[in-house]
N, C-alpha and C positions, 0 to 999 in steps of 0.2 A: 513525358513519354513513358508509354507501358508498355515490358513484352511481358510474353508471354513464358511459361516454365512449367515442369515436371517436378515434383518432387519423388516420383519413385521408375525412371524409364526402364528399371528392369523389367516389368510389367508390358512393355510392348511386344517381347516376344509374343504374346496372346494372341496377336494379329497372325501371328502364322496358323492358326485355326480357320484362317478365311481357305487356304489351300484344301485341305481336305470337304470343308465346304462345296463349297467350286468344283471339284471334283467328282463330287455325289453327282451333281446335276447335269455331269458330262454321260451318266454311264446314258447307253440306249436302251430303248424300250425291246425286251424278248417278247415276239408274235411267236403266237403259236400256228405251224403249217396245216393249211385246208386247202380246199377244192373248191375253184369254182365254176361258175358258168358259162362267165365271159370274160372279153378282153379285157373291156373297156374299163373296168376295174383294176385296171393297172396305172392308172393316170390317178388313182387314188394313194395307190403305194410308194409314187415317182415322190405326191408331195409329202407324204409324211416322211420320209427319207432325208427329206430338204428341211423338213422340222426341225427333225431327230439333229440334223448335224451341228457343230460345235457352235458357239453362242449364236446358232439361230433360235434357240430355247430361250434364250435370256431377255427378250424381246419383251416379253408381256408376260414372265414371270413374276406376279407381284409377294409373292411367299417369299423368293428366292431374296429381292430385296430388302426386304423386309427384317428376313434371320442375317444379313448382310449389317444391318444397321444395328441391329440391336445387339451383336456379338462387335460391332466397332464403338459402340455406348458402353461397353460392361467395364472394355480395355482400356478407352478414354479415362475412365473412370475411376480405375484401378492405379491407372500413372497419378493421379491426383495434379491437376492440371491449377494454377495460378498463375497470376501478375506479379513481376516485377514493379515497385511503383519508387519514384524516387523520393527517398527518406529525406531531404529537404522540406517536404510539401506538411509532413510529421510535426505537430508540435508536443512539444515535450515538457509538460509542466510539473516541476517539482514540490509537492506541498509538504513543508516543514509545522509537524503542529508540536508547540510547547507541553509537555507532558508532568512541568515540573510540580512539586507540591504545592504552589501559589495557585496553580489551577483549579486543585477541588475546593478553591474558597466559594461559595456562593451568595449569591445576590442577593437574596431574602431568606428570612425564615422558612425554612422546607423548601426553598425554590432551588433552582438548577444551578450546577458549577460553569466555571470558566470552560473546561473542558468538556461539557457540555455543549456550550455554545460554537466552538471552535469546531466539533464532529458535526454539529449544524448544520454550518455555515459549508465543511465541506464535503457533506453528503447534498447538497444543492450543486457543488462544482460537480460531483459524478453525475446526477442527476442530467444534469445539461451537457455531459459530456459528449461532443460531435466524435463523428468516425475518424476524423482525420488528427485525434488530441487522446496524448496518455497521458495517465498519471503516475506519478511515483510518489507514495506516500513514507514520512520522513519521521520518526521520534526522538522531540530534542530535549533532553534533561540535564543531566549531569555529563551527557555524553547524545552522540545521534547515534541512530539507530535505522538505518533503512529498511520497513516494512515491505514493501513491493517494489518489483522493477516499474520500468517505464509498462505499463498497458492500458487497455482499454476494457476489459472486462469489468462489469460495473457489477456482477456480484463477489468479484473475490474482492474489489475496491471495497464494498460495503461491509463485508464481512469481518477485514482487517479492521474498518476502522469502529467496529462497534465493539472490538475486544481490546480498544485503546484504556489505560485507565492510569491514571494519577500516579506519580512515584513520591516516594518521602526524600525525594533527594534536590539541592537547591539547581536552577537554572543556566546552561552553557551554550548560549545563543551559538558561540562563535564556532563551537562543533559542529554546529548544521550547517553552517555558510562553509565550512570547509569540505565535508559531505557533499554536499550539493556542487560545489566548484570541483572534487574529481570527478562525480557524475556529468559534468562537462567537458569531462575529456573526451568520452567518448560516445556521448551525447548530443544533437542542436540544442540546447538550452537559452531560449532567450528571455524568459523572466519565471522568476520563485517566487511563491505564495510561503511570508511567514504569519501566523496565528498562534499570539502569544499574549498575556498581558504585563509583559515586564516590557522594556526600552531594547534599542539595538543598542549594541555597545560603538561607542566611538574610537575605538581603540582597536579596529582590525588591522592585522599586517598584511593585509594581503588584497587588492583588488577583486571587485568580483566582476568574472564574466558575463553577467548578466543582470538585468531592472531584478530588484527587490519589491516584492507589493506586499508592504507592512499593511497587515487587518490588523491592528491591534484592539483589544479585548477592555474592556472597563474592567478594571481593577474590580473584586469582588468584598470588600471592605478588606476589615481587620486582617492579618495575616502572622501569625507566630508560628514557630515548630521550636523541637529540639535538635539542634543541628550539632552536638557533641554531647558524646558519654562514653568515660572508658572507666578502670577502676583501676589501683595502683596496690601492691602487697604492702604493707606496713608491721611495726612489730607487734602491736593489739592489733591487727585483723585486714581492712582493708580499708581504703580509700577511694572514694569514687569523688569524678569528677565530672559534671554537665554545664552546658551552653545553651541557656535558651535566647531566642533574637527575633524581632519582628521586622514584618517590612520596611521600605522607608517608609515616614507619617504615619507608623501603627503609634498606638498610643493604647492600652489596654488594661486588663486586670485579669487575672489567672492564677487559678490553683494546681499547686503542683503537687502527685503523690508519688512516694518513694514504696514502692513493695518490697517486701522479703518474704520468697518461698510463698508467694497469693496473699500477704499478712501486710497491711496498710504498717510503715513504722514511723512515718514523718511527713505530713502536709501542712502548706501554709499558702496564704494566698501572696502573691507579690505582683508587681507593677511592670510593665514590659513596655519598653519607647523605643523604637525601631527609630534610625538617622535622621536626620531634619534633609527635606527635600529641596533643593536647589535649581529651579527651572534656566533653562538656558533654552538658545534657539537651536533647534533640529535640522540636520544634513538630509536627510530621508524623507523625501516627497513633502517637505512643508509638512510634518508631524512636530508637535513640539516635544522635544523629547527630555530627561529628568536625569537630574546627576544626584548621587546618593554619596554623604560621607560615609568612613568606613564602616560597618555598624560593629557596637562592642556589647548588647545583649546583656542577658543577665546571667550572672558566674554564680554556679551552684558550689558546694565540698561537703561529702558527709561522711562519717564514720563508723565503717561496720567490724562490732567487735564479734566476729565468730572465727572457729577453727574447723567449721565445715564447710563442703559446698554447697554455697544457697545462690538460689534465684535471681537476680534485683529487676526492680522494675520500674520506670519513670514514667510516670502518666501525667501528660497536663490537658488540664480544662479551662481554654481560655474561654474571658464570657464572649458572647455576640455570633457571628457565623461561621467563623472558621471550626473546621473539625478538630476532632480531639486528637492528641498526638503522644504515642505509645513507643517507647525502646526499649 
């Protein structure tokens, strides 16, 4: 059921302009006094008389109705007149896309990332977006991130999601399923779109309100980063300390450079074997899903003897598709 509404009814005062309207059309016509010949010219006067008087003018004044309509069109218009519609009828789809560094891996030599694929995939769900369905778009990385409310506008939908772009920080599914479940406070929410190519975790504390529809993404091969670098003061100079670590079932070879102040002072290539994968059966729509032991990555220590402020810089070059990765 739909009524009807105002969103501005101080604007109706306008309709009192139909008064002074109306009123024009009441005044009489001024004759000017003559002379004439005969009587019988008064049986002409009798009816204009009977014209002249109060809405017997209105009869077949089509002007009159006319500026009558089109001064109750201005006012109409001016209230800004809509439908109540019941927000039941509303569906409300949340789309979580993984943003984390596993995403800018890519599929081939020069070809497209995961994260790629995933703006894809849901520049087609706006594309097909009915009138009666919004979206809220979601970034999940280290943390979630709500992009847009619930709408329907499909260019601010487009716009956000082409300024989406990769972070260097590792993946926290369960932020966004937590996200999305206070969005259904006070939201209908009855199924999320997650687009990711890691696994759901099986370790939520929390029920979710609503069907999960895992897209999950073909992993984009190899995957490495450096996921720690700090540096410690010592008494010759300083200490740094780095973590590199690969996916589960990365298996690789990588060169790593050490800068000082833009000045290469320490490269070597080493070996990098991200946790052996462990397939089990999957809770979520018949997806098979993958348990990973903890991974321990490769432990960097190097020693910087200076007594100024300089620079440091860790650049690794793993071989294959993954991007190169800088702190």
């Amino acid at each position: 059921m739909t009524l009807p509404g105002f969103s501005a009814l101080i604007n109706a005062w306008w309709f009192l302009l139909l008064i002074p309207l109306v009123i024009f059309y009441f005044l009489k016509l001024r004759r000017p006094r003559v002379e004439i010949p005969s009587l019988a010219l008064w049986r002409q006067v009798i009816t204009d008389q009977r014209v002249n008087s109060p809405f017997q003018k209105f009869r077949r004044n089509l002007l009159l109705l006319l500026q009558i309509l089109l001064l109750c069109a201005l006012v109409i218009g001016a209230m800004q007149p809509y439908l109540y519609s019941n927000a039941r009828h509303v569906q409300n789809l949340p789309v979580m896309i993984d943003t984390s560094a596993s995403m800018a891996s890519l599929d081939a030599p020069g070809g497209r990332s995961r994260l790629a694929e995933a703006k894809e995939k849901t520049g087609r769900l706006i594309d097909d977006l009915l009138p009666d369905q919004q979206i809220c778009l979601i970034s999940v990385n280290s943390s979630a991130r709500r992009l847009t409310d619930f709408t329907n506008n499909k260019r601010l939908l487009r716009e956000t999601l082409a300024r989406l772009e990769p972070s260097h920080v590792p993946s926290r599914l369960v932020d966004g399923f937590r996200l999305t479940q206070a969005l259904s406070r006070g939201n209908s929410i009855e199924s999320a779109i997650l687009m990711s190519d890691g696994n759901v975790p099986q370790d939520i504390e929390f029920e979710l309100p609503f069907k999960l529809n895992f897209q999950k993404l073909k992993p984009g091969g190899a995957n490495v980063g450096i996921v720690d670098f700090n540096a410690r003061r010592s008494r010759a100079g300083w200490e740094v300390f780095a973590r590199i670590e690969g996916a589960p079932g990365t298996k690789v070879q990588a060169e790593y450079e050490l800068r000082q102040n833009g000045q290469v002072i320490k490269s070597e290539l080493i070996s990098i074997e991200g946790p052996r994968i462990n397939s089990e059966k999957a809770a979520v729509e018949g997806e098979g899903d993958k348990k990973a032991d903890q991974p321990t990555g490769e432990r960097l220590m190097f020693k910087i003897s200076t007594d100024t402020a300089a620079m440091l810089e860790l650049r690794l070059k793993p071989d294959g598709l993954d991007r190169k990765s800088v702190v």
